[in-house]
LOFI-928474 format. One record per residue: x, y, z of N, C-alpha, C, O in turn; residue number from 1. Coordinates in pm, 1 decimal, decimal comma. Example, Ala and Ser with C-alpha at 12.3 -4.5 7.8 and 13.67 -1.06 7.14 Angstrom:
2
{n_x = 1319,0 n_y = -569,0 n_z = 780,0 ca_x = 1230,0 ca_y = -450,0 ca_z = 780,0 c_x = 1320,0 c_y = -330,0 c_z = 780,0 o_x = 1423,6 o_y = -331,9 o_z = 846,5 resi = 1}
{n_x = 1285,0 n_y = -225,0 n_z = 708,0 ca_x = 1367,0 ca_y = -106,0 ca_z = 714,0 c_x = 1290,0 c_y = 3,0 c_z = 787,0 o_x = 1340,9 o_y = 113,8 o_z = 803,9 resi = 2}
This chain:
92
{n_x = 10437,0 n_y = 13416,3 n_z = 9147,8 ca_x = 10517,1 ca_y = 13295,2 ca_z = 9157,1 c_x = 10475,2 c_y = 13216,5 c_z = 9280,9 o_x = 10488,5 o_y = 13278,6 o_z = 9386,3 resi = 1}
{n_x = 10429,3 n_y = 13097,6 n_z = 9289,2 ca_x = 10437,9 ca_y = 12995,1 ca_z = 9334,9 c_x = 10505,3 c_y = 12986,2 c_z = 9451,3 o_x = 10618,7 o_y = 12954,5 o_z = 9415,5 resi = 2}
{n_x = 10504,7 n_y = 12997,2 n_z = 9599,7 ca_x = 10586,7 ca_y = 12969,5 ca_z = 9709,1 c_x = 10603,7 c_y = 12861,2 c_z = 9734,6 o_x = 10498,8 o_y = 12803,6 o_z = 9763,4 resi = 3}
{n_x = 10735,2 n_y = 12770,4 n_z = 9740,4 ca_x = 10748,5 ca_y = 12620,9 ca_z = 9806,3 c_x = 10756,4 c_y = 12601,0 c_z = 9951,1 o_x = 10830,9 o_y = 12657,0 o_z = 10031,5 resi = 4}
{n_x = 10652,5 n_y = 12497,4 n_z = 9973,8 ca_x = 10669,4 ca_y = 12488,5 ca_z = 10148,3 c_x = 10813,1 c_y = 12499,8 c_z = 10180,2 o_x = 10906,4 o_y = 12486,8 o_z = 10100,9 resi = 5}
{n_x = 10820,6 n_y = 12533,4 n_z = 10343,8 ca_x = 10995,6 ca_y = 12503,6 ca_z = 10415,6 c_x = 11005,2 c_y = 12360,8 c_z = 10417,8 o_x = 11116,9 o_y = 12312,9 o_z = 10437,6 resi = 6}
{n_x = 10911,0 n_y = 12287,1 n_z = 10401,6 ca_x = 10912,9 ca_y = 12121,2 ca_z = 10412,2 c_x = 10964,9 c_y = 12052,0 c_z = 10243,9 o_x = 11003,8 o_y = 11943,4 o_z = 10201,0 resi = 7}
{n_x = 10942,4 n_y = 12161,5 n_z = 10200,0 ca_x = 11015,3 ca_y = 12102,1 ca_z = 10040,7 c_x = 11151,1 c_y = 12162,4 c_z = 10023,2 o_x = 11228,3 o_y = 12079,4 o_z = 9975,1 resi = 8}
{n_x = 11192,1 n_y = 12248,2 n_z = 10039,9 ca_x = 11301,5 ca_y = 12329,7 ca_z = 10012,5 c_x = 11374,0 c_y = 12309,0 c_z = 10141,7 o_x = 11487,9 o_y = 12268,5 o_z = 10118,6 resi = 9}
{n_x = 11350,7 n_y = 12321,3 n_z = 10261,6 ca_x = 11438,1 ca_y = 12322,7 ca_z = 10393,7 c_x = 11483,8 c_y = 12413,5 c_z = 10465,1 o_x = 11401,0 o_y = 12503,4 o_z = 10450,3 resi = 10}
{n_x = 11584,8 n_y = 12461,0 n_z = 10554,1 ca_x = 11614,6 ca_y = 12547,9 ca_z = 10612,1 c_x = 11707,1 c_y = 12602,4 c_z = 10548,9 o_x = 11776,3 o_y = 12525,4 o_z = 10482,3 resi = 11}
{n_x = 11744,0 n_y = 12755,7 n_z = 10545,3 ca_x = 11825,2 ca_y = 12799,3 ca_z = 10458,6 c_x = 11954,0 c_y = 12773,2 c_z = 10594,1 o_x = 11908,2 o_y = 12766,5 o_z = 10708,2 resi = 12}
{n_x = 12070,5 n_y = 12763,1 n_z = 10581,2 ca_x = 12149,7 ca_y = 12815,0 ca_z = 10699,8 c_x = 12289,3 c_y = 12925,7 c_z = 10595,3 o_x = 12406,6 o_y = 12944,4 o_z = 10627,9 resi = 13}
{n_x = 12234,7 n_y = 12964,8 n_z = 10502,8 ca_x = 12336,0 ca_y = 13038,3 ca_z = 10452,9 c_x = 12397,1 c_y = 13060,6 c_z = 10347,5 o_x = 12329,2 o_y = 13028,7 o_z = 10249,9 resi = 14}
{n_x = 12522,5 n_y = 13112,6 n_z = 10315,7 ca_x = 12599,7 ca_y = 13110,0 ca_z = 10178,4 c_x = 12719,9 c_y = 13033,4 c_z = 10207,5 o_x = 12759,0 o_y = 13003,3 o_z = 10320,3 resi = 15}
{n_x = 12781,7 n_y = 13000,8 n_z = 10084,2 ca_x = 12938,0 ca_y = 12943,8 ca_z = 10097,0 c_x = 12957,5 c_y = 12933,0 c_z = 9967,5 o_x = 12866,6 o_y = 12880,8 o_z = 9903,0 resi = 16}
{n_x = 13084,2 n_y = 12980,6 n_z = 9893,6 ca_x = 13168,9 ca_y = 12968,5 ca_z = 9810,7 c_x = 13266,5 c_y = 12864,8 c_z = 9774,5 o_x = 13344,9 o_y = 12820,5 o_z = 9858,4 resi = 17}
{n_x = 13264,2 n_y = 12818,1 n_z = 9633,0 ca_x = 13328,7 ca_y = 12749,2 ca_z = 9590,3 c_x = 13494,1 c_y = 12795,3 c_z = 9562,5 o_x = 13509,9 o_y = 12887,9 o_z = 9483,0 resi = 18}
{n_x = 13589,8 n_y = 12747,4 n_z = 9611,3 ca_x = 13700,6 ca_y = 12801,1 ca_z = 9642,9 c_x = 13764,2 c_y = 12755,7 c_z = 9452,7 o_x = 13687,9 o_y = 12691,5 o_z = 9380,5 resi = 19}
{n_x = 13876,9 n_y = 12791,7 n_z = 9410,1 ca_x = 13940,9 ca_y = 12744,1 ca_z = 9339,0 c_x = 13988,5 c_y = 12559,2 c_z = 9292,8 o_x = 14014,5 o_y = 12509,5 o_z = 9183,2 resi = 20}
{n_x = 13984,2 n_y = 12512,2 n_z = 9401,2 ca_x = 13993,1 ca_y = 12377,7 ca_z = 9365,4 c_x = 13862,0 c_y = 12304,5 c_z = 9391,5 o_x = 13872,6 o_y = 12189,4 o_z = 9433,7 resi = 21}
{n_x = 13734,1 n_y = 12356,7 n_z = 9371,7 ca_x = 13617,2 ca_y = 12282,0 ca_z = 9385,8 c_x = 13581,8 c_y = 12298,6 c_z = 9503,4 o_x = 13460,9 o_y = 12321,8 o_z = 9501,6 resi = 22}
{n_x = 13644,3 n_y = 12300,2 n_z = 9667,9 ca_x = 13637,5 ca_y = 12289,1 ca_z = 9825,9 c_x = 13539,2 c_y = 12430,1 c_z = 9810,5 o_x = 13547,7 o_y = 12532,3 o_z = 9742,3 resi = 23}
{n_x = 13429,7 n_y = 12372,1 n_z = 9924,0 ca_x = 13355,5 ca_y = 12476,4 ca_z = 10028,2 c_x = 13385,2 c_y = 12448,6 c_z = 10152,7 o_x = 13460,7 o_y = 12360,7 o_z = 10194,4 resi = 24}
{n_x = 13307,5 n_y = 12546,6 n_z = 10226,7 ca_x = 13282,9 ca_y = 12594,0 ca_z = 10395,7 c_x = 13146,6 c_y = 12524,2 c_z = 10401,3 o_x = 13071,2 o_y = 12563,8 o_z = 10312,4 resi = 25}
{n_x = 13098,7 n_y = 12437,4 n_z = 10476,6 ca_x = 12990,0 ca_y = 12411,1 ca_z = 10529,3 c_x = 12932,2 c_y = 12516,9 c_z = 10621,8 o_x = 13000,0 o_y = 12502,3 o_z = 10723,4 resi = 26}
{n_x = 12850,1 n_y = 12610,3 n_z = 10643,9 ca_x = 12825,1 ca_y = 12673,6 ca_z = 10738,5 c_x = 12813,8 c_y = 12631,3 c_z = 10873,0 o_x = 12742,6 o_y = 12532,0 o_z = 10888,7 resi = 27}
{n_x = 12879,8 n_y = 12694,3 n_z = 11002,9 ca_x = 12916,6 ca_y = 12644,5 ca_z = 11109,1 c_x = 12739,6 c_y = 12611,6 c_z = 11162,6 o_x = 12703,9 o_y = 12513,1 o_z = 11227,2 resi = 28}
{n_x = 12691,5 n_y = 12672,2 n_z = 11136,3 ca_x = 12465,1 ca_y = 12652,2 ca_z = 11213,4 c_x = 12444,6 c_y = 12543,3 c_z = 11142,3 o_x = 12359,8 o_y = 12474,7 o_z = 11199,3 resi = 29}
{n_x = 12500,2 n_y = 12471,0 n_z = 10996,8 ca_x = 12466,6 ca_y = 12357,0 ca_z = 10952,6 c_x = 12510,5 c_y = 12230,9 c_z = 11007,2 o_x = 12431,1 o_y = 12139,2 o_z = 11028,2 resi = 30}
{n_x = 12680,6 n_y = 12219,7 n_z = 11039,8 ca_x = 12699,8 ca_y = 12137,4 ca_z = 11047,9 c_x = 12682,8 c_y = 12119,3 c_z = 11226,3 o_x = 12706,4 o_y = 12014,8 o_z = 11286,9 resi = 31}
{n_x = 12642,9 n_y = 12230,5 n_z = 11279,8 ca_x = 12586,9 ca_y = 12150,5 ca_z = 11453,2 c_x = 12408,3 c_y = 12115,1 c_z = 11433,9 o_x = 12352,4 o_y = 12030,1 o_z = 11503,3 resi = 32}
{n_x = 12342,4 n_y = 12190,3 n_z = 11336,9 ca_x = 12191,8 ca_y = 12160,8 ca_z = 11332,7 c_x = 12220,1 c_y = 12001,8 c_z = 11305,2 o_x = 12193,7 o_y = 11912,9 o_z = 11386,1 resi = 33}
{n_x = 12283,7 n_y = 11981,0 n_z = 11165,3 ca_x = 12278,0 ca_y = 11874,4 ca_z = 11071,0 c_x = 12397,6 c_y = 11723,1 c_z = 11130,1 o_x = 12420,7 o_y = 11622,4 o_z = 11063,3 resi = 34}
{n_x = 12467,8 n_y = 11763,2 n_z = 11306,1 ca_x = 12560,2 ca_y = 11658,0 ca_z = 11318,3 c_x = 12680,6 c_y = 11625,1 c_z = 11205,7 o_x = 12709,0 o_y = 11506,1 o_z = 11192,1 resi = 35}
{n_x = 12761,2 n_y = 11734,7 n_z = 11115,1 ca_x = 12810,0 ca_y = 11715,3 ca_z = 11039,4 c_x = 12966,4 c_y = 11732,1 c_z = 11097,0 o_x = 12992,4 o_y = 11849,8 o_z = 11122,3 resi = 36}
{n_x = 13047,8 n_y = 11662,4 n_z = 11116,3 ca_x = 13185,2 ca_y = 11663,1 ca_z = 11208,1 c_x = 13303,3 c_y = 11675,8 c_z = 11095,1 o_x = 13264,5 o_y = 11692,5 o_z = 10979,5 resi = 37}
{n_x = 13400,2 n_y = 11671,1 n_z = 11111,7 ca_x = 13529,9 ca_y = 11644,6 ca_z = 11049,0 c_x = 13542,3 c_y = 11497,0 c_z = 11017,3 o_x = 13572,5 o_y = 11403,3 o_z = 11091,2 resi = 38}
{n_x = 13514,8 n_y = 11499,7 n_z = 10903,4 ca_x = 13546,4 ca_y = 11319,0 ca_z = 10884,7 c_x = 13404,3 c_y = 11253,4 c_z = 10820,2 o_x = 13387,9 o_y = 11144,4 o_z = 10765,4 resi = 39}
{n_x = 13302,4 n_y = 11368,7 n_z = 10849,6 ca_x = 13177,3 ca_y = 11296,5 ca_z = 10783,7 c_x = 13145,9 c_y = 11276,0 c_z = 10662,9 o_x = 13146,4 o_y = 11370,3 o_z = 10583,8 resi = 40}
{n_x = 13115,8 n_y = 11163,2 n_z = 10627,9 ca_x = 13063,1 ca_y = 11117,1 ca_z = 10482,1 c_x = 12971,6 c_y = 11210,3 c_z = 10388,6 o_x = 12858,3 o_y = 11201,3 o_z = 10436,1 resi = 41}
{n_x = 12969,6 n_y = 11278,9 n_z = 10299,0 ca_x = 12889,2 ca_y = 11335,8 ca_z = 10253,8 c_x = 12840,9 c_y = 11281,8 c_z = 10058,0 o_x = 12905,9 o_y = 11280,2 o_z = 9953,4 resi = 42}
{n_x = 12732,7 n_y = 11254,8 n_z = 10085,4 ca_x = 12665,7 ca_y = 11184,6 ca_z = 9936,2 c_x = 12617,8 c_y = 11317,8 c_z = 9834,7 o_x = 12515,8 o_y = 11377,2 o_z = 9869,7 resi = 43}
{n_x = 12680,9 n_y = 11359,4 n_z = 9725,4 ca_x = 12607,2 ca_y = 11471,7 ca_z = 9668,5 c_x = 12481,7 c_y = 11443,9 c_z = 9556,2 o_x = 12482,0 o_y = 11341,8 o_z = 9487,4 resi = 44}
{n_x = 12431,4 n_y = 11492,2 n_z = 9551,4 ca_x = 12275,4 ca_y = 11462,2 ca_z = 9444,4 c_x = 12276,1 c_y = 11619,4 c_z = 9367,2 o_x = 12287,2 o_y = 11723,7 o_z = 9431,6 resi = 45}
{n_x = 12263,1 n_y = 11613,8 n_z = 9228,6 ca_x = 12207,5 ca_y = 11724,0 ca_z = 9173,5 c_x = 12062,9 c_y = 11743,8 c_z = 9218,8 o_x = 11994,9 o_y = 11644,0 o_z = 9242,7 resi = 46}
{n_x = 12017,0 n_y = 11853,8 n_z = 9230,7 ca_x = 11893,8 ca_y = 11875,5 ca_z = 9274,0 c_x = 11828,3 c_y = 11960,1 c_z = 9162,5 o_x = 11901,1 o_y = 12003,8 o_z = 9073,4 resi = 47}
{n_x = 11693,3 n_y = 11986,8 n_z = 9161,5 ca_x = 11617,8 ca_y = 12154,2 ca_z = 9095,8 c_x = 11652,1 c_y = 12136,8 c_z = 8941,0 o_x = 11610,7 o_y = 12233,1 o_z = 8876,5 resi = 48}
{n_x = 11696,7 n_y = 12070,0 n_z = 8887,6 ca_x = 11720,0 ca_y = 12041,7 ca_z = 8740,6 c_x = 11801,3 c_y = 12082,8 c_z = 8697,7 o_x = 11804,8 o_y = 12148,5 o_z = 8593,7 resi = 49}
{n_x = 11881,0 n_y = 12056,5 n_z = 8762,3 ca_x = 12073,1 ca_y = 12111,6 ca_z = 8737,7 c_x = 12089,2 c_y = 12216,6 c_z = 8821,8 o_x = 12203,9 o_y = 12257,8 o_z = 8838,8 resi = 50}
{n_x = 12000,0 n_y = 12268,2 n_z = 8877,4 ca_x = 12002,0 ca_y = 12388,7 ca_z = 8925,4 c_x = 12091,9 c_y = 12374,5 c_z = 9098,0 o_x = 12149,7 o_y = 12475,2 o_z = 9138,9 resi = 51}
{n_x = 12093,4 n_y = 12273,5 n_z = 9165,1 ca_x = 12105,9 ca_y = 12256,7 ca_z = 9300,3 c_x = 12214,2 c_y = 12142,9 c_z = 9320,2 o_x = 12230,1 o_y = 12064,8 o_z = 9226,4 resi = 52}
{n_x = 12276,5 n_y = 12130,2 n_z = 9414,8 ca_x = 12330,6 ca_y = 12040,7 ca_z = 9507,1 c_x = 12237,8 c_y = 12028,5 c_z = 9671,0 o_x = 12187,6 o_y = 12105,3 o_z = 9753,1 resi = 53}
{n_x = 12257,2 n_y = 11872,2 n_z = 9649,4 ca_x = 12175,7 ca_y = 11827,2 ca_z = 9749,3 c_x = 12310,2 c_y = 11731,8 c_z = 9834,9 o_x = 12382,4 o_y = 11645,9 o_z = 9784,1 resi = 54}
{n_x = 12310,9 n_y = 11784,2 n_z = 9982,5 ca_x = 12431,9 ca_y = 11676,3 ca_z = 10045,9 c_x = 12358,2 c_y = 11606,9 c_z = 10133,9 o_x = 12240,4 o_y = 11641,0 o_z = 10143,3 resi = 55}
{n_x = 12384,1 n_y = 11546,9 n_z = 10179,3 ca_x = 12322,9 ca_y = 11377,0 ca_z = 10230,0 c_x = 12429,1 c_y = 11321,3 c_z = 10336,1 o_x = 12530,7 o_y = 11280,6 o_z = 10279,9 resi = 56}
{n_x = 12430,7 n_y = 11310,6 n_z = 10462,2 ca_x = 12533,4 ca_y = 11217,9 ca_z = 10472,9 c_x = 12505,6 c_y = 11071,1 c_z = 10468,7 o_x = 12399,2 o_y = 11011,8 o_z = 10486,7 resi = 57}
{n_x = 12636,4 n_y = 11021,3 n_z = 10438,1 ca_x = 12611,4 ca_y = 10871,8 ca_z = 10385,1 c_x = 12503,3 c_y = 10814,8 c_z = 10531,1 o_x = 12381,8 o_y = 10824,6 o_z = 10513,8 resi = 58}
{n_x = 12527,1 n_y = 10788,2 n_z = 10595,2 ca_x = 12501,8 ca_y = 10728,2 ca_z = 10739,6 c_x = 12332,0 c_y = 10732,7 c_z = 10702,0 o_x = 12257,2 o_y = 10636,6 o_z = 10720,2 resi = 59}
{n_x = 12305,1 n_y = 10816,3 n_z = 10666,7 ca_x = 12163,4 ca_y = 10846,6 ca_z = 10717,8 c_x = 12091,5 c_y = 10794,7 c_z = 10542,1 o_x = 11970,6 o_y = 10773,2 o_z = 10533,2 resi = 60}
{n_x = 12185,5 n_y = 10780,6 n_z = 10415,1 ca_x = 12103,1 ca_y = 10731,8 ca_z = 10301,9 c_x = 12101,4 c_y = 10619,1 c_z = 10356,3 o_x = 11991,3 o_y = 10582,8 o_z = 10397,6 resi = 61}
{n_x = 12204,9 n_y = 10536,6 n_z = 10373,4 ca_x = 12172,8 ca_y = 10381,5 ca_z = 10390,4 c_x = 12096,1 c_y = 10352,6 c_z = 10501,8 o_x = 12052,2 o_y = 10238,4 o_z = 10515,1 resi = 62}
{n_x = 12072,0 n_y = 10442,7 n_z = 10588,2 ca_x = 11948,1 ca_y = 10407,8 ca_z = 10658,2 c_x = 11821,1 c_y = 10430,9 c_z = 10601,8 o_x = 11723,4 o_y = 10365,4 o_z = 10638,1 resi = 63}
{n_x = 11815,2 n_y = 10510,9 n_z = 10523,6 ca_x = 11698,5 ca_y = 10545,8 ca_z = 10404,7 c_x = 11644,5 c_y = 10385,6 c_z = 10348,9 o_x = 11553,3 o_y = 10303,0 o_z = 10346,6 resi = 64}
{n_x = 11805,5 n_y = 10426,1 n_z = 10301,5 ca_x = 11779,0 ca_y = 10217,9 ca_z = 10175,0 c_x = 11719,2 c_y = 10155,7 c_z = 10263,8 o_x = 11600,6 o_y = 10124,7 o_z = 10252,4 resi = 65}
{n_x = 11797,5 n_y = 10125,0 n_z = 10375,4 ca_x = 11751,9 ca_y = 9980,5 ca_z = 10426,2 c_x = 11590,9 c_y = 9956,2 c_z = 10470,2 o_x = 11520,3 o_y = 9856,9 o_z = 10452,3 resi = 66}
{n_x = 11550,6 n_y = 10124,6 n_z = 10554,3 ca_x = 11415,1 ca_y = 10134,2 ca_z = 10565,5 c_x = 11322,5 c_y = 10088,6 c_z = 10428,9 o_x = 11225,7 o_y = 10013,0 o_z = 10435,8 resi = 67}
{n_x = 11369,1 n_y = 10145,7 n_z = 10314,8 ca_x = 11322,9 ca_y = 10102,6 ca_z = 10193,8 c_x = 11276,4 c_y = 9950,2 c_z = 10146,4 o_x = 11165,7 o_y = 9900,9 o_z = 10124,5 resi = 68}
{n_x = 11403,1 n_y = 9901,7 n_z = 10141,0 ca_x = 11447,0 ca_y = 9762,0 ca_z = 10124,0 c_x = 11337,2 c_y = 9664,8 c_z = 10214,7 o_x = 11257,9 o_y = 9583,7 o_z = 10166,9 resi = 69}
{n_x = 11353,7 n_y = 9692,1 n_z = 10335,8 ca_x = 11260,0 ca_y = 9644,2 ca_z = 10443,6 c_x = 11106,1 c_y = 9687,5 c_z = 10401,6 o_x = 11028,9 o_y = 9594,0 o_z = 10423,0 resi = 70}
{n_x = 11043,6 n_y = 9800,3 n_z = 10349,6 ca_x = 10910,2 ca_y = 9823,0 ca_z = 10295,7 c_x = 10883,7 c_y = 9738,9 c_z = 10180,5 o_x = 10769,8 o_y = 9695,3 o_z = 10164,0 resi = 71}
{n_x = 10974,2 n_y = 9712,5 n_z = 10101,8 ca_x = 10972,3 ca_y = 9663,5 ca_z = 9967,6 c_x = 10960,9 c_y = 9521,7 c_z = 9971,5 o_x = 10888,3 o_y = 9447,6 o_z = 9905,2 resi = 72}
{n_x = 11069,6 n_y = 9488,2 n_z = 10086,6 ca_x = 10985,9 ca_y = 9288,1 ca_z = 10099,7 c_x = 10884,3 c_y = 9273,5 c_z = 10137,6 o_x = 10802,5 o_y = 9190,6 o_z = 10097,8 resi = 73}
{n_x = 10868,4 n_y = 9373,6 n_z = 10245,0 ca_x = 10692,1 ca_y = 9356,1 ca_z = 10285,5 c_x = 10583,2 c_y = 9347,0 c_z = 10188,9 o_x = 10486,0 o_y = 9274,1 o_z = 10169,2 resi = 74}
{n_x = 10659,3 n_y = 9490,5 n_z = 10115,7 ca_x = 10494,9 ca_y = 9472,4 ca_z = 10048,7 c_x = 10508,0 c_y = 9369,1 c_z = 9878,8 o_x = 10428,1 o_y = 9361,0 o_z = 9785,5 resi = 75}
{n_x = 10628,2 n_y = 9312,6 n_z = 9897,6 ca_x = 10688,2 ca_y = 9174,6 ca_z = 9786,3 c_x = 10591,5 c_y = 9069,2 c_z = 9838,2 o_x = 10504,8 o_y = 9000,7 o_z = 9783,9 resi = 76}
{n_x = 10633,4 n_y = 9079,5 n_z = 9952,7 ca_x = 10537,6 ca_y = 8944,4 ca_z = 10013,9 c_x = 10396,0 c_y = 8996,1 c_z = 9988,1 o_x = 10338,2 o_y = 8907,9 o_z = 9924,7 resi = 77}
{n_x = 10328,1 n_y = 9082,6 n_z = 10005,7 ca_x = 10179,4 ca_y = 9121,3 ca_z = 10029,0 c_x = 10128,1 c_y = 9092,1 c_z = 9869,2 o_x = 10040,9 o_y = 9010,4 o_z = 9839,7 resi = 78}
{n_x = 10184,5 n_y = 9157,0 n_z = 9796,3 ca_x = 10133,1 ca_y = 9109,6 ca_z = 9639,5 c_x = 10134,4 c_y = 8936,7 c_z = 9622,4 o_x = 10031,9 o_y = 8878,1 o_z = 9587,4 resi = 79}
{n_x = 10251,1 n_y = 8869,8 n_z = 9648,8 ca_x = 10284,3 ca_y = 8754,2 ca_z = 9653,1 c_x = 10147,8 c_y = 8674,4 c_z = 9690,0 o_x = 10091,7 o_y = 8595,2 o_z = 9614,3 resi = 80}
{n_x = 10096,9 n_y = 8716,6 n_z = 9844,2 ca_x = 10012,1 ca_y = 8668,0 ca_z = 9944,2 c_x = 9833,1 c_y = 8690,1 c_z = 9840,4 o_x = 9730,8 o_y = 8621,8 o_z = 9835,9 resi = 81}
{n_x = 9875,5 n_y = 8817,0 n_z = 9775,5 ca_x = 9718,8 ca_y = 8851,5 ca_z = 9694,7 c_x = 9748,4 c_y = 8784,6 c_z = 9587,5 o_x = 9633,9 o_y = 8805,5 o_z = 9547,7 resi = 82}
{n_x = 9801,2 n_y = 8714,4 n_z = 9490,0 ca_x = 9854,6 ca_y = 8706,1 ca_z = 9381,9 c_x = 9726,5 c_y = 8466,5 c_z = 9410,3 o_x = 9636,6 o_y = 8396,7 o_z = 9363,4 resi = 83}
{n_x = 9855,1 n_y = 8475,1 n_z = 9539,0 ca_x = 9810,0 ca_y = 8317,5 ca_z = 9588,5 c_x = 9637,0 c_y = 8323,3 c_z = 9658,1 o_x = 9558,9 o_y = 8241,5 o_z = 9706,5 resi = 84}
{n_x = 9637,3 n_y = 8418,9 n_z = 9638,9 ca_x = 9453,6 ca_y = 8473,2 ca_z = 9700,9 c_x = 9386,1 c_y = 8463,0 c_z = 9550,8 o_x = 9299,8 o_y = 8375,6 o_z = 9542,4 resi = 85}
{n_x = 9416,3 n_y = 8551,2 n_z = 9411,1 ca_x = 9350,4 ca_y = 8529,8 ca_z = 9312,0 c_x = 9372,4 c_y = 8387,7 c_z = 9283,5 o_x = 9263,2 o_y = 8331,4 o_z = 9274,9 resi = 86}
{n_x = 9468,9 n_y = 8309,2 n_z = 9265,8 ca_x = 9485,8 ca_y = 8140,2 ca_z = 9207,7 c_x = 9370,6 c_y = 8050,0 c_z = 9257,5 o_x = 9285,8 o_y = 7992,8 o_z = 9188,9 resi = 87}
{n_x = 9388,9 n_y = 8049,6 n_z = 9418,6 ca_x = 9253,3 ca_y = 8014,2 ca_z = 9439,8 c_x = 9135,4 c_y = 8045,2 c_z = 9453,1 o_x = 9054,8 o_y = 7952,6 o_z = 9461,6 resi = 88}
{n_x = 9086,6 n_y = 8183,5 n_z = 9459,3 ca_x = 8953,5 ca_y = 8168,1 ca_z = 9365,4 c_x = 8940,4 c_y = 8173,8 c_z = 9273,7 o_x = 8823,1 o_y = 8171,0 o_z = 9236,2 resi = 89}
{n_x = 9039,6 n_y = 8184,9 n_z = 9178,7 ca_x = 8987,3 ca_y = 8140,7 ca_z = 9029,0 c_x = 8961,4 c_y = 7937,4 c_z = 9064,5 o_x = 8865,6 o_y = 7874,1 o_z = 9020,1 resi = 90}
{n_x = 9024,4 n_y = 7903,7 n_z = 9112,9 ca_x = 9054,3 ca_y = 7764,2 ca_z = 9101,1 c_x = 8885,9 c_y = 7707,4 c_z = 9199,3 o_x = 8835,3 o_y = 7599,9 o_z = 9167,3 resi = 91}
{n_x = 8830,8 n_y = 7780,8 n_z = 9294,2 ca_x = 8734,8 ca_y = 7740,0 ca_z = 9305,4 c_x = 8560,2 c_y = 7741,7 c_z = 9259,3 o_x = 8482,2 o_y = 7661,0 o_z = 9310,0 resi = 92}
């Protein structure tokens, strides 16, 4: 079998159980590695093909997006900029 880098999979910090009404324990090494406080936003993602939960805190996706968002006009404009580069040499 196939080993996945620690850069794909991540750090393990542990186990935790799903209690009766859906609620877990964040492991205490996660939430001081990961800055995770009382009150923090958490985004869930299925992961592994049903297989996983992936948590996220919000704070740090929308800094994701926006980094995104910001790559994506750039390179909006750059096609834009090659697009007005083919017109005129076809045109000359």
């Amino acid at each position: 079998m196939k080993q996945e880098s620690k850069h794909v999979v991540g750090k393990c910090f542990g186990s935790t159980v799903v209690g009766p009404r859906g609620q877990m324990v964040v492991p205490a090494e996660a939430r001081k590695d990961l800055g995770i406080n009382m009150g923090t936003k958490l985004l869930a993602f299925g992961q592994f093909h049903g297989k996983g939960l992936v948590l996220v805190k919000t704070e740090d996706v929308e800094e994701l997006l926006n980094t995104m968002s910001h790559h994506l006009d750039e390179f909006s404009r750059l096609l834009r900029e090659n697009k007005e580069a083919d017109i005129d040499d076809e045109g000359n």
